[in-house]
C-alpha positions as CSV (number, residue, x, y, z in Angstrom):
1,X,-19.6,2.9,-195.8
2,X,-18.5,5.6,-197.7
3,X,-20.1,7.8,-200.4
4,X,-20.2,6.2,-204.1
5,X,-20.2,7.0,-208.1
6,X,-23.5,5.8,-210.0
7,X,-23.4,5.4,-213.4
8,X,-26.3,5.5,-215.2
9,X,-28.3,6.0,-218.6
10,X,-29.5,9.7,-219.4
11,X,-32.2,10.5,-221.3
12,X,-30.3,11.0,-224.4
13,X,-28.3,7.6,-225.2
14,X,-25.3,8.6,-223.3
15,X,-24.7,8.6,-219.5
16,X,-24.3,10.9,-216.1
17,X,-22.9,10.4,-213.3
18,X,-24.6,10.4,-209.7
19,X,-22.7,11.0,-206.7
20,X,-24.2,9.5,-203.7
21,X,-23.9,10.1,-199.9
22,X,-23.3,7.3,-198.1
23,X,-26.9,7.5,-196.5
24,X,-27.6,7.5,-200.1
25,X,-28.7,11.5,-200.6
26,X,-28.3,12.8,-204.1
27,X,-25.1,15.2,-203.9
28,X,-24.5,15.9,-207.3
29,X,-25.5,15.0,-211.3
30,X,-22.5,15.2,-213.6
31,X,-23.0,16.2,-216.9
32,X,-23.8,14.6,-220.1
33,X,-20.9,11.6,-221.1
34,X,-21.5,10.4,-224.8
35,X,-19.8,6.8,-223.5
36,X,-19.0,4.5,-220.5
37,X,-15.3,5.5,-221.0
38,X,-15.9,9.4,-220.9
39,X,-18.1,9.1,-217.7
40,X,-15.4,7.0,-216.0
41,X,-13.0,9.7,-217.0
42,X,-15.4,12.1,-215.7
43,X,-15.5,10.0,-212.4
44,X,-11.5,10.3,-211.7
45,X,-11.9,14.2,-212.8
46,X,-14.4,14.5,-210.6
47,X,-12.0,12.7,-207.5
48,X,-9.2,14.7,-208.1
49,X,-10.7,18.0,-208.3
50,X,-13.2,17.1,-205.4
51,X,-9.4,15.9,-203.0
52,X,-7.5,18.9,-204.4
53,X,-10.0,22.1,-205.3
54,X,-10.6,25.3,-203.4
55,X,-14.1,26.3,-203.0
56,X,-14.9,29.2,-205.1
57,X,-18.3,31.6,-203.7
58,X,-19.9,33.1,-207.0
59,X,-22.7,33.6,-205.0
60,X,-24.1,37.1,-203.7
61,X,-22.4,38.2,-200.9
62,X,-23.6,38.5,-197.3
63,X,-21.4,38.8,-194.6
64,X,-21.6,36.2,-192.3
65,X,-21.2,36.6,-188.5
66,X,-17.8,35.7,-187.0
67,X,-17.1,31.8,-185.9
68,X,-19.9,30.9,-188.6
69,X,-19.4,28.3,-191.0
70,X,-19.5,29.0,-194.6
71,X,-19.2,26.3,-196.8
72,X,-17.6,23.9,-194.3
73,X,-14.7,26.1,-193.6
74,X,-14.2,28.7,-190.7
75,X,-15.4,32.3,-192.0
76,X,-12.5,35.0,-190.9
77,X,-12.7,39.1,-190.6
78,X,-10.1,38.9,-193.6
79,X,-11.8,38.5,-196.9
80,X,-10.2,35.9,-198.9
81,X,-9.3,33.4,-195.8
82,X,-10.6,30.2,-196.0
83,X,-13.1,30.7,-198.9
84,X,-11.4,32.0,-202.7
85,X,-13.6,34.3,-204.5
86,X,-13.2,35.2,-208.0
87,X,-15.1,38.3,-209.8
């Protein structure tokens, strides 16, 4: 089974979007959607970006050892390679 989308109600009279593992973990809460039709948007935003979009690290940096995994992708020597970070 794969992961899924979970619409439901926020607090606030609108909606948010849950994306689900497929052992059912919490992965991510969207934000605030004032309608259905804005979080279903939100939903195909959400695929595209999550099939097409480089990871960017704004977090502090620590160098990690060679052959270890940052992010799911293979660290490198060369800064930049396989992980994009922007000032």
């Amino acid at each position: 089974m794969a992961g899924y989308f979970k619409l439901v109600d926020a607090h606030d009279d609108g909606f948010r979007v849950k994306l689900t593992a497929p052992d059912g973990t919490l992965v991510a809460v969207s934000t605030f959607y004032a309608s259905k039709e804005e979080a279903i948007a939100g939903i195909e935003l959400i695929r595209e970006i999550a099939g097409t979009g480089p990871i960017v690290d704004h977090s502090r940096q620590e160098a990690p050892d060679q052959g270890e995994l940052v992010f799911g992708v293979q660290a490198s020597h060369r800064r930049g390679e396989g992980v994009r970070e922007e000032a």
